[in-house]
N, CA, C and O of each residue as an XYZ file, in Angstrom:
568
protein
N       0.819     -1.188      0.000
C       0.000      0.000      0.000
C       0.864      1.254      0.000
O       0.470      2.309     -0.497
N       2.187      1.087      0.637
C       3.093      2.131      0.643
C       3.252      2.973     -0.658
O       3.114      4.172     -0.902
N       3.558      2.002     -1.320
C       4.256      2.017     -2.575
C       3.283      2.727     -3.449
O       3.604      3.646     -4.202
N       2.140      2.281     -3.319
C       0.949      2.725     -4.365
C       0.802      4.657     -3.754
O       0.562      5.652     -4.438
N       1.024      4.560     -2.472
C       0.478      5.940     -2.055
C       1.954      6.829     -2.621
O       1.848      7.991     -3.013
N       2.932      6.300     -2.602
C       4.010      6.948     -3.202
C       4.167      7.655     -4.854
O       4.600      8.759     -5.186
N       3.562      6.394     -5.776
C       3.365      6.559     -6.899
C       1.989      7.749     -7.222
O       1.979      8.538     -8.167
N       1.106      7.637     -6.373
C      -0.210      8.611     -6.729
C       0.657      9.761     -6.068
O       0.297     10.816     -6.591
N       1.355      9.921     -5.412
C       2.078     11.601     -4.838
C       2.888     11.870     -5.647
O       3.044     13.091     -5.672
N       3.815     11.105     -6.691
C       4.630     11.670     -7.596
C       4.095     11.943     -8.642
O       4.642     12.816     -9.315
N       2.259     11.014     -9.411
C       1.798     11.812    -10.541
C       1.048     13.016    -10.404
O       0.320     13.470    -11.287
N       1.270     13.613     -9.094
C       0.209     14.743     -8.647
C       0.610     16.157     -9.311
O      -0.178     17.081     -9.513
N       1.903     16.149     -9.593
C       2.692     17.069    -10.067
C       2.637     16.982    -11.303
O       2.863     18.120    -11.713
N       2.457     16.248    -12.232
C       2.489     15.704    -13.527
C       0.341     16.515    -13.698
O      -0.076     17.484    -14.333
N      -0.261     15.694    -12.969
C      -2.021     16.425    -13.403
C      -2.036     17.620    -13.358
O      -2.518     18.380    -14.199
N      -1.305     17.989    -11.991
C      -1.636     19.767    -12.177
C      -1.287     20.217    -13.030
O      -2.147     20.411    -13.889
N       0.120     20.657    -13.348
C       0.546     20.414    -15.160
C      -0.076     20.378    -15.641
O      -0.541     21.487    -15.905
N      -0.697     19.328    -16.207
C      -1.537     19.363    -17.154
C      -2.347     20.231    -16.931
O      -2.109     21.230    -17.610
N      -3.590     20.371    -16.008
C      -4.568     21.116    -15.467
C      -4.323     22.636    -16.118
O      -5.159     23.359    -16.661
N      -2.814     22.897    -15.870
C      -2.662     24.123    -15.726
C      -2.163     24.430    -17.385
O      -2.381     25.531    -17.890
N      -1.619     23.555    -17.989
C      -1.707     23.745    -19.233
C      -3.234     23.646    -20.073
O      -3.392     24.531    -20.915
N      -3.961     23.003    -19.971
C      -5.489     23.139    -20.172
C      -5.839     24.313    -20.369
O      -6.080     24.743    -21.497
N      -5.926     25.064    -19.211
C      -6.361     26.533    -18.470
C      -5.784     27.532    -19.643
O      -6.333     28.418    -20.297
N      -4.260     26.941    -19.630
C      -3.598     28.421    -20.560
C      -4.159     27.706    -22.413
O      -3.936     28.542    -23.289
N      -4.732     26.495    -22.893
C      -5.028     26.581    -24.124
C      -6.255     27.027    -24.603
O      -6.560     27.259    -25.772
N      -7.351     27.187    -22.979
C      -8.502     27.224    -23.174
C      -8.264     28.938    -23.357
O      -8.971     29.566    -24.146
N      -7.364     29.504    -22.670
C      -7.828     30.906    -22.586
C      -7.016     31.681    -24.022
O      -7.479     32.652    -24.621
N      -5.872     31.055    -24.322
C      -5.346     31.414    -26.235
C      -6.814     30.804    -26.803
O      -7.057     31.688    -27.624
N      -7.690     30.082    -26.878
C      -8.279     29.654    -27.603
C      -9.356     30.887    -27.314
O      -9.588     31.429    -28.394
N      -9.824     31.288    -26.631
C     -10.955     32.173    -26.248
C     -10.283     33.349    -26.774
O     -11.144     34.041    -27.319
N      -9.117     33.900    -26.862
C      -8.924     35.205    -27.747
C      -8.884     35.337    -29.298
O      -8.718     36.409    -29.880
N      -9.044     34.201    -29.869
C      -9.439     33.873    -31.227
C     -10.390     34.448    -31.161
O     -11.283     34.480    -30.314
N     -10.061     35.492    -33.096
C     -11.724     35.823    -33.312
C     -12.324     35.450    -33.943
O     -11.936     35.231    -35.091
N     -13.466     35.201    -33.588
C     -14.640     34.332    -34.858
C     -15.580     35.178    -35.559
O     -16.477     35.680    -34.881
N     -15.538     35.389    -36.623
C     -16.801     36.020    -37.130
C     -17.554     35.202    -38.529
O     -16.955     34.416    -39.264
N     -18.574     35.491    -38.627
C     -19.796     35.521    -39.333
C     -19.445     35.573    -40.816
O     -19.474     36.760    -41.142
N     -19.104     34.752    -41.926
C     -20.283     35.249    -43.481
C     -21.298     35.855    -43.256
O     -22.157     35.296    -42.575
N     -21.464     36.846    -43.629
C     -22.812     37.783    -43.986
C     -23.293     37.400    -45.431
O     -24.512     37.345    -45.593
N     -22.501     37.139    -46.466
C     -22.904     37.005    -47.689
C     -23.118     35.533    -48.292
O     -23.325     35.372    -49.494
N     -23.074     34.806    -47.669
C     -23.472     32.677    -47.848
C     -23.945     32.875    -49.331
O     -23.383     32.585    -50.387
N     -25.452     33.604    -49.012
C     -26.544     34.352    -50.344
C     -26.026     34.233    -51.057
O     -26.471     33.303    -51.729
N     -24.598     34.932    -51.740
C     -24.874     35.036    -52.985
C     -23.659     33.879    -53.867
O     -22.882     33.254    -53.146
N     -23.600     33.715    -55.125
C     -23.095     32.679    -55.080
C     -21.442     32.946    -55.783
O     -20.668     32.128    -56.281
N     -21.330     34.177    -55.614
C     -19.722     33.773    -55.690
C     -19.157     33.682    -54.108
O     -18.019     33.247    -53.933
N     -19.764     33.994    -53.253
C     -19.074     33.685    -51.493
C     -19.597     31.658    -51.407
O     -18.958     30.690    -50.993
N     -20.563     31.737    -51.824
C     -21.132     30.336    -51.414
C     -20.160     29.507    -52.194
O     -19.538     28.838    -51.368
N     -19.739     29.242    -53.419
C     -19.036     29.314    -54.655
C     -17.391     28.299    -53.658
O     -17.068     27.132    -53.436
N     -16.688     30.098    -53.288
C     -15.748     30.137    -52.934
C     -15.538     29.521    -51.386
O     -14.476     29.052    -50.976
N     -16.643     29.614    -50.700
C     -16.422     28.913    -49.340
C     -16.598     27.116    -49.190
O     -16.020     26.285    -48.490
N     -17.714     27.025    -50.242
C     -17.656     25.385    -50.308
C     -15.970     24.750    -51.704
O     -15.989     23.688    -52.327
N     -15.124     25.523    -51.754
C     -14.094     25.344    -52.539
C     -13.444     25.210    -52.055
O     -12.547     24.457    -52.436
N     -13.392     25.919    -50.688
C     -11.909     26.322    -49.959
C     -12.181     25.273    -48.970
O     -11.253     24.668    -48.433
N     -13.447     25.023    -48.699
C     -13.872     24.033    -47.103
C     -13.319     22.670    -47.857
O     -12.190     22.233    -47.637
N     -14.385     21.961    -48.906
C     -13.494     20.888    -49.748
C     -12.115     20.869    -49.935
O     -11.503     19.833    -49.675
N     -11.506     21.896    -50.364
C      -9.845     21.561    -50.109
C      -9.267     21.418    -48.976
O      -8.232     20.795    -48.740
N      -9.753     21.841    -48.455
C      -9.153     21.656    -46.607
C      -9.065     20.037    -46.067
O      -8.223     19.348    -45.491
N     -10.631     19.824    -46.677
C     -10.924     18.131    -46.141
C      -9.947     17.391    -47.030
O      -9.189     16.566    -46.519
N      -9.909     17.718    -48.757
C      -9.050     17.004    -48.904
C      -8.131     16.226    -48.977
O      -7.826     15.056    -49.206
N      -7.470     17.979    -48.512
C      -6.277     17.645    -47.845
C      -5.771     16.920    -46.588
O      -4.647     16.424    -46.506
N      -6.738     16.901    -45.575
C      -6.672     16.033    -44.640
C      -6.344     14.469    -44.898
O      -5.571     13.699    -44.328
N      -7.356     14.282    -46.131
C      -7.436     12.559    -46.214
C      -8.847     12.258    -46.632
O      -9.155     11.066    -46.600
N      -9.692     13.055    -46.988
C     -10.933     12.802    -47.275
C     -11.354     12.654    -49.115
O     -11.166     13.614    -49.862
N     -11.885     11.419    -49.590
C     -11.608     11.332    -50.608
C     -12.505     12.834    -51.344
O     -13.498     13.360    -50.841
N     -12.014     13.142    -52.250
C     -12.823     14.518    -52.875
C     -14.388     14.509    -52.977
O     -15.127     15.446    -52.673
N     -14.776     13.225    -53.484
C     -16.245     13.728    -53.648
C     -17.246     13.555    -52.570
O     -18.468     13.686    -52.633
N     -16.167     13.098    -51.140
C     -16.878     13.379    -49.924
C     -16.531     14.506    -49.482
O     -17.301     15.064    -48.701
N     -15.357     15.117    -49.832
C     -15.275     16.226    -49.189
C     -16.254     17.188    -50.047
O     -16.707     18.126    -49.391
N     -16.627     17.122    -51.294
C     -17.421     18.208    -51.774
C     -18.760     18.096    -51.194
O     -19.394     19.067    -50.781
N     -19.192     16.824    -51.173
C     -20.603     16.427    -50.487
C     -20.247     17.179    -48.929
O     -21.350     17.542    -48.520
N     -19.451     17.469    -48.153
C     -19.754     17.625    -46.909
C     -19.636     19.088    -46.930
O     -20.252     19.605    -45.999
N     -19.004     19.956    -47.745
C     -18.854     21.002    -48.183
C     -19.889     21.956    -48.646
O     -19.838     23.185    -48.594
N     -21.056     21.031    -49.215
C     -21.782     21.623    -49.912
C     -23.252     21.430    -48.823
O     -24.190     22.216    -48.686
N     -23.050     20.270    -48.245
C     -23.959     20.049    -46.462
C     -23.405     21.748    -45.741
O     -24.045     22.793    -45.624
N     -22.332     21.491    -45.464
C     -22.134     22.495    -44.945
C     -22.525     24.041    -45.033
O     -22.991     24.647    -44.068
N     -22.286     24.637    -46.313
C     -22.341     25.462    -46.569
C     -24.130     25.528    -46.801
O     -24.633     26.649    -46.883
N     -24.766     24.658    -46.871
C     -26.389     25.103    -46.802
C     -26.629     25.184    -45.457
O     -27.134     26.245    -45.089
N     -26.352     24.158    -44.420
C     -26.539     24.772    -43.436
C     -26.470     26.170    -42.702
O     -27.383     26.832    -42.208
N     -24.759     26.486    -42.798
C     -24.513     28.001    -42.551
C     -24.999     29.293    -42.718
O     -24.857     30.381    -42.161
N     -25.775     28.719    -43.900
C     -26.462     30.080    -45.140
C     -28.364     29.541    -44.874
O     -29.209     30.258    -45.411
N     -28.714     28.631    -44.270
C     -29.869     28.328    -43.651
C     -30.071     29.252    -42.295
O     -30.500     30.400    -42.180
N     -29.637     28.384    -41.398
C     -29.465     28.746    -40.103
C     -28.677     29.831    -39.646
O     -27.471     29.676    -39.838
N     -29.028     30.908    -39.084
C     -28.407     31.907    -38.348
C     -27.288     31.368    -37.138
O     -27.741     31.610    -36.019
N     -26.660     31.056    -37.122
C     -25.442     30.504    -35.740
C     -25.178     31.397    -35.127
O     -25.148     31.488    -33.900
N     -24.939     32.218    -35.956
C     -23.921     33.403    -35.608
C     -22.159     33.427    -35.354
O     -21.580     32.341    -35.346
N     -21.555     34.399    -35.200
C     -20.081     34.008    -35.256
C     -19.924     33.081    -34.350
O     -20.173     33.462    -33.207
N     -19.509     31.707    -34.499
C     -18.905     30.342    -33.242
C     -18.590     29.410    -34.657
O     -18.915     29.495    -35.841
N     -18.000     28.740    -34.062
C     -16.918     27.873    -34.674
C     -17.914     26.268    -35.223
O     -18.810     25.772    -34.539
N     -17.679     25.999    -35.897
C     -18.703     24.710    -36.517
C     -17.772     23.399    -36.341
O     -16.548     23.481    -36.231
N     -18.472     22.208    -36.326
C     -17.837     21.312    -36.758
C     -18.492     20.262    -37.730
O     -19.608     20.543    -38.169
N     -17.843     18.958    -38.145
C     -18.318     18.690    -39.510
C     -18.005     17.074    -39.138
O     -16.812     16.908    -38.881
N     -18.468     16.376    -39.090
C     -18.820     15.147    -38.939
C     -18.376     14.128    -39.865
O     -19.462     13.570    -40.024
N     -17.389     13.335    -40.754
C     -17.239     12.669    -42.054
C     -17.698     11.571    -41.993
O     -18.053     11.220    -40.868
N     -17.874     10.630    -43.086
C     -18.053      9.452    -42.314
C     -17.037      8.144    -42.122
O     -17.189      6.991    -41.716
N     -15.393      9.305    -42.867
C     -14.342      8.222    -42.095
C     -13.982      8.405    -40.979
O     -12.884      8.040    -40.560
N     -15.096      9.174    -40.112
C     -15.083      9.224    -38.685
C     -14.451      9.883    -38.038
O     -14.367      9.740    -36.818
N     -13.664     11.049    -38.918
C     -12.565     11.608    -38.326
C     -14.101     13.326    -38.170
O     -14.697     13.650    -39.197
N     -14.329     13.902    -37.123
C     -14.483     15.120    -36.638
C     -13.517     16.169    -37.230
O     -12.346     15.952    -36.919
N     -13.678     17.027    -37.846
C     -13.070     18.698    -37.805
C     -13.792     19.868    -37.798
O     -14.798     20.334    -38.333
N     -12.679     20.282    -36.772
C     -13.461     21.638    -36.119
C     -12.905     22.705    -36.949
O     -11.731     22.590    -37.301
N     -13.877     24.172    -37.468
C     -13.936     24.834    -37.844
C     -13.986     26.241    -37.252
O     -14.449     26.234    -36.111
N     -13.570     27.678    -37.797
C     -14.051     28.455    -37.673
C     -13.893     29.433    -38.727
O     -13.171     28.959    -39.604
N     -14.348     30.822    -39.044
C     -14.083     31.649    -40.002
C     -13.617     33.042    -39.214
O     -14.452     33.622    -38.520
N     -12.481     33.481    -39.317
C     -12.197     34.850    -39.150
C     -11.636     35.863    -39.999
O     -10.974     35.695    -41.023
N     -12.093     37.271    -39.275
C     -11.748     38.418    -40.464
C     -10.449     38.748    -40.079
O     -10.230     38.993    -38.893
N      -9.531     38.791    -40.930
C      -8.254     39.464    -41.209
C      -8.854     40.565    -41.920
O      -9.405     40.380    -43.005
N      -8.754     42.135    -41.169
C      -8.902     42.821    -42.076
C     -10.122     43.116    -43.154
O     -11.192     43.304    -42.575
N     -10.176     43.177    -44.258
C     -11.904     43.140    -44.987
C     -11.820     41.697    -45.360
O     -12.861     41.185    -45.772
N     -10.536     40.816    -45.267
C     -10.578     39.496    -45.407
C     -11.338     38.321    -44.507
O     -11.255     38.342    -43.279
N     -12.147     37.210    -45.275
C     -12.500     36.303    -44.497
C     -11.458     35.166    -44.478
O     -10.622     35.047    -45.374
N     -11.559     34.156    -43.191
C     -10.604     33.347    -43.274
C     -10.974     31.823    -42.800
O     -11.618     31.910    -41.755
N     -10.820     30.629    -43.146
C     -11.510     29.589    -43.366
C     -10.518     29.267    -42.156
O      -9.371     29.713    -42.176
N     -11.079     28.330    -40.899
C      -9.492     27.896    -40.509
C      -9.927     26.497    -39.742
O     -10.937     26.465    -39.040
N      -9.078     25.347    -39.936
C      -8.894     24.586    -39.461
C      -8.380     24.255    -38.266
O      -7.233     23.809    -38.241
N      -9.119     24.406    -37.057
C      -8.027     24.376    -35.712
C      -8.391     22.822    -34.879
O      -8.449     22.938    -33.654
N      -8.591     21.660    -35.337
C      -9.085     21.019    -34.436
C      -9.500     19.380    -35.300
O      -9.855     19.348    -36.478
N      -9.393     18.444    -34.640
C      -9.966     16.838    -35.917
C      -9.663     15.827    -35.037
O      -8.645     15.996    -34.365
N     -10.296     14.814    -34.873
C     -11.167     13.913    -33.516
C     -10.851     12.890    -34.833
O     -11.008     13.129    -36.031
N     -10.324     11.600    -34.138
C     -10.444     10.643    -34.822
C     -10.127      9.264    -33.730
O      -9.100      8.678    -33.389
N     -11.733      9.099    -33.374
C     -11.694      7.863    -32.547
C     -10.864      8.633    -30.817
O     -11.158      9.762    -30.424
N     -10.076      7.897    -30.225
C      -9.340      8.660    -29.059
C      -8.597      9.543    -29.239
O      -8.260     10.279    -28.312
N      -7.990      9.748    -30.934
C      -6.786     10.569    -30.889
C      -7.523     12.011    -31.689
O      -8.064     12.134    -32.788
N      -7.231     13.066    -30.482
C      -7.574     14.609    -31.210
C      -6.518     15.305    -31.394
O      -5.604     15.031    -30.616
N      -6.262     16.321    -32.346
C      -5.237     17.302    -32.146
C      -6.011     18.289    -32.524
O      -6.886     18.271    -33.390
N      -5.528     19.504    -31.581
C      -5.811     21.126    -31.558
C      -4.995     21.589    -32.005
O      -4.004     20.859    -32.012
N      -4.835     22.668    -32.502
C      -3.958     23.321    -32.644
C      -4.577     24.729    -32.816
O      -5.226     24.982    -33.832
N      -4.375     25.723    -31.766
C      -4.824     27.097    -31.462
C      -4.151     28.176    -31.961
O      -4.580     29.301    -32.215
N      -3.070     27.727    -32.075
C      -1.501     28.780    -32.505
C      -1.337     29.502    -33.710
O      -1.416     30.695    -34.004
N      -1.043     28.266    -34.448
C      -0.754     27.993    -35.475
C      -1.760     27.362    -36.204
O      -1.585     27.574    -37.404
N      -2.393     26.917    -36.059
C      -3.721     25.744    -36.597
C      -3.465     25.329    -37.661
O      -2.783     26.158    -38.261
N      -3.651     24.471    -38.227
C      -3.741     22.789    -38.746
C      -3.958     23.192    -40.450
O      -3.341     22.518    -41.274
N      -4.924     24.397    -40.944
C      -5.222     24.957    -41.958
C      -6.094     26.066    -42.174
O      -7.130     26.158    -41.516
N      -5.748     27.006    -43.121
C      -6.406     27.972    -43.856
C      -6.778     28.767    -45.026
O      -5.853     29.317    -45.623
N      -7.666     28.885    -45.347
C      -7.901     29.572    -46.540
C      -8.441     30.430    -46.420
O      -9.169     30.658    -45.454
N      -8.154     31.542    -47.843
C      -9.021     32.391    -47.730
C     -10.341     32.642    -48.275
O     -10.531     31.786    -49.140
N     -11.133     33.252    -48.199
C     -12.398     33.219    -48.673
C     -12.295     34.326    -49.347
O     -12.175     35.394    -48.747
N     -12.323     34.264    -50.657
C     -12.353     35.745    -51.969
C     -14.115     35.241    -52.198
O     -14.630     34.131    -52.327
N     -14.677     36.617    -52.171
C     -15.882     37.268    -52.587
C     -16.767     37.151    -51.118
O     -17.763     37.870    -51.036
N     -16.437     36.290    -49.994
C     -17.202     36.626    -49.203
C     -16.894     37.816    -47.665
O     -15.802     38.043    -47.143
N     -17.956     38.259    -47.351
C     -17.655     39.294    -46.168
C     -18.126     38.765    -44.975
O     -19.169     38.115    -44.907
N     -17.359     39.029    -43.969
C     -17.740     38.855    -42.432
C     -18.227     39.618    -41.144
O     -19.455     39.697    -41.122
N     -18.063     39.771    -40.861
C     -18.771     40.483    -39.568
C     -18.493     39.619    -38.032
O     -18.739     38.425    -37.856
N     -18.005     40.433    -37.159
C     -17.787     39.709    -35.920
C     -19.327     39.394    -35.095
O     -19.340     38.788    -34.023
């Protein structure tokens, strides 16, 4: 029993750590800005956002004409439903999750990949993130 109470006091230092790294990704992640397509409507933004979202998946590993099919799910939803600026995610059905968001650089919109769930293994990436494009013809709004 010694032994066991020894080993749980040396990983205690190791959780908080973690804990405390958590804390600092949740709060870089909360100064990300997210904003809004305003223009989904018309069809050179709709056009260009289901182009840029499909290449993204692509590129991940998603064969193309699922990524256009999920692209083109996507982008009716967005341009359906009011969300408002927050970050989306997208469901495939090689099971892999990616998380989304769009921000304005400037009068620029920006497609970005920060996030992809596959079974136990996720990676974030808040920093630097994982991928981006830009969105030519559409406008945003925070």
């Amino acid at each position: 029993m010694a032994g066991l109470h020894h080993m749980t006091r040396s990983t205690y230092p190791i959780q908080r750590s973690w804990a405390v790294s958590l804390v600092i990704v949740l709060r870089v992640a909360g100064c990300a800005s997210v904003a809004k397509v305003t223009n989904l409507g018309e069809e050179s933004c709709r056009a260009s956002f289901t182009h840029q979202l499909s290449s993204i998946l692509t590129h991940e590993g998603e064969k193309p004409e699922t990524a256009d099919a999920l692209a083109d799910k996507t982008v009716y939803t967005l341009s359906t439903y009011d969300l408002g600026p927050r970050s989306f995610a997208i469901a495939a059905l090689s099971g892999t999750d990616y998380r989304f968001f769009v921000d304005r650089k400037g009068a620029d919109c920006v497609l970005t990949l920060f996030g992809r769930q596959k079974g136990f293994f996720s990676y974030t990436n808040n920093l630097a993130y994982i991928a981006t494009e830009m969105l030519p013809d559409c406008t945003c709004a925070d």
